[in-house]
C-alpha positions as CSV (number, residue, x, y, z in Angstrom):
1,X,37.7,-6.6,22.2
2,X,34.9,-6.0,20.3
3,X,34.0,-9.4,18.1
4,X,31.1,-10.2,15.3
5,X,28.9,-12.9,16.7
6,X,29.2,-16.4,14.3
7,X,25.9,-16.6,13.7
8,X,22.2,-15.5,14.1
9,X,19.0,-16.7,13.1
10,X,15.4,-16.2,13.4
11,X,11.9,-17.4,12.2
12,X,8.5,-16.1,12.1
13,X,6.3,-18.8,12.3
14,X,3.2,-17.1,11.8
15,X,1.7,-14.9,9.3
16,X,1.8,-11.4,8.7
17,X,-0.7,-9.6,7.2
18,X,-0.2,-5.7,6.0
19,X,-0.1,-3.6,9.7
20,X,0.8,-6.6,11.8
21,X,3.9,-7.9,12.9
22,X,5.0,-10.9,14.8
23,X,7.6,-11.5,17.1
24,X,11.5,-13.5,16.6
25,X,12.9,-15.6,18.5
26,X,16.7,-14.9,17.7
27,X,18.8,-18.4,17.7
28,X,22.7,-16.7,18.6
29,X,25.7,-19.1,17.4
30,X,29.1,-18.5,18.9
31,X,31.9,-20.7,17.8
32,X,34.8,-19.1,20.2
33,X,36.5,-19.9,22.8
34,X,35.1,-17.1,25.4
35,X,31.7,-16.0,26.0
36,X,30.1,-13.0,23.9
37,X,28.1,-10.3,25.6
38,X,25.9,-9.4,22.3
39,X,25.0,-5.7,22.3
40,X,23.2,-4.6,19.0
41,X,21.5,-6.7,16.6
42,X,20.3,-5.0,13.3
43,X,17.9,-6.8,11.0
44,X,17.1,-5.9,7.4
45,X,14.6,-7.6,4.7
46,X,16.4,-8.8,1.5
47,X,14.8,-6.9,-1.6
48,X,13.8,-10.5,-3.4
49,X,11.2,-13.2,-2.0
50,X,9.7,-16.0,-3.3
51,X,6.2,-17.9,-4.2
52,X,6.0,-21.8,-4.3
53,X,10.2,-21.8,-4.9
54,X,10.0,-19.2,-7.3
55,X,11.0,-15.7,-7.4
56,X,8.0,-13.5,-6.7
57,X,9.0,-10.2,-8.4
58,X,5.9,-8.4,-7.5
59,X,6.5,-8.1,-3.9
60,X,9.7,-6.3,-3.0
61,X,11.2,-7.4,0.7
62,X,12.0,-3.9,2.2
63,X,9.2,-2.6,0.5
64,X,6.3,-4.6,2.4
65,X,8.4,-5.6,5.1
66,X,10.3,-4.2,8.1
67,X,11.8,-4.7,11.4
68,X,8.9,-2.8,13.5
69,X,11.0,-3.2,16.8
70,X,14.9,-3.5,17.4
71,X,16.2,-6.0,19.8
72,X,18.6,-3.9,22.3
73,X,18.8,-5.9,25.6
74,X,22.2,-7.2,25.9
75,X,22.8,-10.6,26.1
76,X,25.5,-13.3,26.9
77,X,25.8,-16.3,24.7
78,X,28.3,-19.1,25.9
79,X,31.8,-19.8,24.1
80,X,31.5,-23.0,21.7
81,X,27.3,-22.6,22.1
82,X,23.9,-22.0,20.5
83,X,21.6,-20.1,22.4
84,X,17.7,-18.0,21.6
85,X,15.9,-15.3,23.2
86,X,13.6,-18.0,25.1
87,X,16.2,-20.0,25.9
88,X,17.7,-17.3,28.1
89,X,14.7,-16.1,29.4
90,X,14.4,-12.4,27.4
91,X,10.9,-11.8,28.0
92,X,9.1,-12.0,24.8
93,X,8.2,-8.2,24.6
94,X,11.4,-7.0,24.4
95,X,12.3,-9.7,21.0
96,X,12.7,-7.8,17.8
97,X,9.5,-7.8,15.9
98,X,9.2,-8.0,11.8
99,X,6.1,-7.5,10.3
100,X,3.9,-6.2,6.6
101,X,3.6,-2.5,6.2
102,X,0.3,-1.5,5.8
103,X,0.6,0.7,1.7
104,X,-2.1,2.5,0.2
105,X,-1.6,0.3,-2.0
106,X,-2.8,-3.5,-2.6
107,X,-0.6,-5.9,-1.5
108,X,-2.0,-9.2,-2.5
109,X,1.5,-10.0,-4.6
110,X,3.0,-10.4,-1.6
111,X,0.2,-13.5,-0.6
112,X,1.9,-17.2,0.2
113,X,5.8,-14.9,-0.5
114,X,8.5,-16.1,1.5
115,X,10.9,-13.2,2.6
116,X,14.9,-13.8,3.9
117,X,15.8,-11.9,7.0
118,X,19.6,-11.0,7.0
119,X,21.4,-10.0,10.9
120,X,24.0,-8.0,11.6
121,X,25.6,-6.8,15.1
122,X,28.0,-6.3,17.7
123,X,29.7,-8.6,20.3
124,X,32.0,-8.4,23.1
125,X,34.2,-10.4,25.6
126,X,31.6,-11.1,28.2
């Protein structure tokens, strides 16, 4: 049985800056009844962001932002539980990692933007 997971979510709490990237610490929600052994995650940076609430048009997500590192060690997250990467001890060098490319270009459009990470992956009966 191969099952989505309910829900994932992740926050970067500090800045990136073109070149750098920071690491996530993945929060998994699973709302079954049986544990979920999660085997891919896949993250991708929506196209629009925002300045002070407001659409900031000048700086495309995908564009100035990517996932610089996939997370790939399997996990298992409990049935009718919320779980992170710290929480069950995945060492933090092996946490997906989203960060600013570095453009030719200048960048400063994309100062004080707020960008939405979207997740997508596989799950099954652990």
């Amino acid at each position: 049985m191969v099952a989505r997971w309910q829900r994932a979510i992740g926050y970067i709490p500090q800045l990136v800056y073109p070149g750098i990237d920071q690491p996530l610490d993945l929060s998994f929600t699973n709302t079954t009844g049986i544990s979920l052994k999660v085997t891919t995650v896949i993250i991708t940076i929506d196209p629009s962001t925002t300045r002070a609430g407001v659409v900031n048009a000048d700086c495309v997500g995908p564009t100035n932002f990517a996932e610089t590192r996939r997370f790939s060690t399997p996990l298992v997250v409990p049935a009718h539980a919320t779980r992170t990467l710290s929480g069950l001890h995945v060492a933090p060098s092996l946490w997906p990692r989203v960060g600013m490319i570095d453009l030719p270009v200048n960048q400063d459009a994309c100062k004080g933007t707020t960008f939405t990470l979207h997740y997508a992956g596989t799950a099954a009966k652990a």
